[in-house]
C-alpha positions as CSV (number, residue, x, y, z in Angstrom):
1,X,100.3,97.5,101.0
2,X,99.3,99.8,103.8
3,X,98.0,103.0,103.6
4,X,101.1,105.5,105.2
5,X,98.4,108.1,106.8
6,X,95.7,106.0,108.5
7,X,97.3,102.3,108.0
8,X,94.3,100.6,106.0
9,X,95.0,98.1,103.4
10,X,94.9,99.7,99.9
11,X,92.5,99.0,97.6
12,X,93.2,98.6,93.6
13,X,91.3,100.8,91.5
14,X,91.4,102.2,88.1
15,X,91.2,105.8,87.0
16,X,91.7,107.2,84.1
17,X,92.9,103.8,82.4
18,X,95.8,103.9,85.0
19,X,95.8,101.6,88.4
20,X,96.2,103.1,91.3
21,X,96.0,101.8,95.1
22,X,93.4,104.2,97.1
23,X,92.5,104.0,101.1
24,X,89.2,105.0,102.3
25,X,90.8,107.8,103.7
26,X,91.2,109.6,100.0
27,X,95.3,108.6,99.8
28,X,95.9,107.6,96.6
29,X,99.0,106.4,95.1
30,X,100.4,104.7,91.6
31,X,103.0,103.0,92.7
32,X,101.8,99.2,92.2
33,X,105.3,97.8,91.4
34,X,105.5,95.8,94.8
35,X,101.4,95.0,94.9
36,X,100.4,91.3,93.9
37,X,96.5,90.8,93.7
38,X,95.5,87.6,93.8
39,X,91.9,86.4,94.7
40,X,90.6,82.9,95.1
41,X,87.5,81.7,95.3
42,X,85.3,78.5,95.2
43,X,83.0,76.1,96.9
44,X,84.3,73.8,99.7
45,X,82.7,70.1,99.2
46,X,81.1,69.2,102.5
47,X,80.4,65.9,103.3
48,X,77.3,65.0,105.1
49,X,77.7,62.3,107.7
50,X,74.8,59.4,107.7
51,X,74.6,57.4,111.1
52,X,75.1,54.2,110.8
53,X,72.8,51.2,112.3
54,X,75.0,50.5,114.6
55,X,75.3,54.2,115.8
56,X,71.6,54.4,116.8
57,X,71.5,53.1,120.3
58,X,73.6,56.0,121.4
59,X,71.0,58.2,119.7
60,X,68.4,60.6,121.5
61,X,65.1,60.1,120.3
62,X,61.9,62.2,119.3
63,X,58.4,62.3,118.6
64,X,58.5,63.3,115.2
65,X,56.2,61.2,111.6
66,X,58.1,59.5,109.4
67,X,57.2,60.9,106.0
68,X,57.9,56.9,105.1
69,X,56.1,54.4,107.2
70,X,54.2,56.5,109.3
71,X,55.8,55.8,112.6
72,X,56.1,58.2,115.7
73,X,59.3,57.9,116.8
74,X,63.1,58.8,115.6
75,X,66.3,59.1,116.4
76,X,68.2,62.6,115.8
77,X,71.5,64.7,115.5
78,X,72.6,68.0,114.7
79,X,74.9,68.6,111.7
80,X,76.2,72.1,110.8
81,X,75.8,72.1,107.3
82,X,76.0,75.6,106.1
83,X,77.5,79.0,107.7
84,X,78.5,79.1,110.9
85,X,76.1,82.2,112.2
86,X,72.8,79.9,110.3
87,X,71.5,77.0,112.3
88,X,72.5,73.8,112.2
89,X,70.4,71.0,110.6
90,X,68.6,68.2,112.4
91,X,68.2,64.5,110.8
92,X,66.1,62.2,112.0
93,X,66.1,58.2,111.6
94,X,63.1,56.2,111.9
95,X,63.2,53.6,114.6
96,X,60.8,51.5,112.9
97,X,62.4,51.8,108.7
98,X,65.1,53.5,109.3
99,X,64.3,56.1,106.8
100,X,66.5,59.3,107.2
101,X,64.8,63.1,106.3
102,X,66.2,66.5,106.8
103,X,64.2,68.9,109.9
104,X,64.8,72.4,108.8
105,X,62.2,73.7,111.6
């Protein structure tokens, strides 16, 4: 439901152990027989894709130490793993092991 003066969506509140729908504006009405509040909320699953060994030749690679072995060099991509306004995260592959670690810098 809209407010009728500004056209803001009302807000259910309680005053005085009655429900009423109130705008920002200060309308305030208790007429809720057409209002349905429903809220829904919960965790999407995301799935983090590993590259595969056959994937790595298309691969740009890095100078970066693998925590592993030791070696100098890696493969990396760029997954977007949490909000969109945050930065994505890189992985990185060993070329040598093939060890795979998370680069949150």
């Amino acid at each position: 439901m809209f407010c009728p003066k500004c056209g803001s969506i009302l807000v259910p509140k309680k005053e005085d152990n009655k429900r009423v729908l109130a705008c920002s504006c200060g309308y305030k009405t208790d007429k809720t027989s057409g209002a349905t509040i429903k809220e829904i909320t919960g965790k999407k699953s995301r799935r983090v894709e590993v590259v595969e060994h056959g994937e790595l030749d298309t691969l740009p690679k890095t100078e970066a130490e693998c925590p592993k072995c030791g070696n100098k060099e890696a493969h990396y991509w760029l997954v977007q793993t949490r909000a969109g306004d945050e930065p994505e995260t890189k992985f990185l592959k060993c070329t040598k092991c093939e060890h795979t670690w998370r680069d949150y810098n």
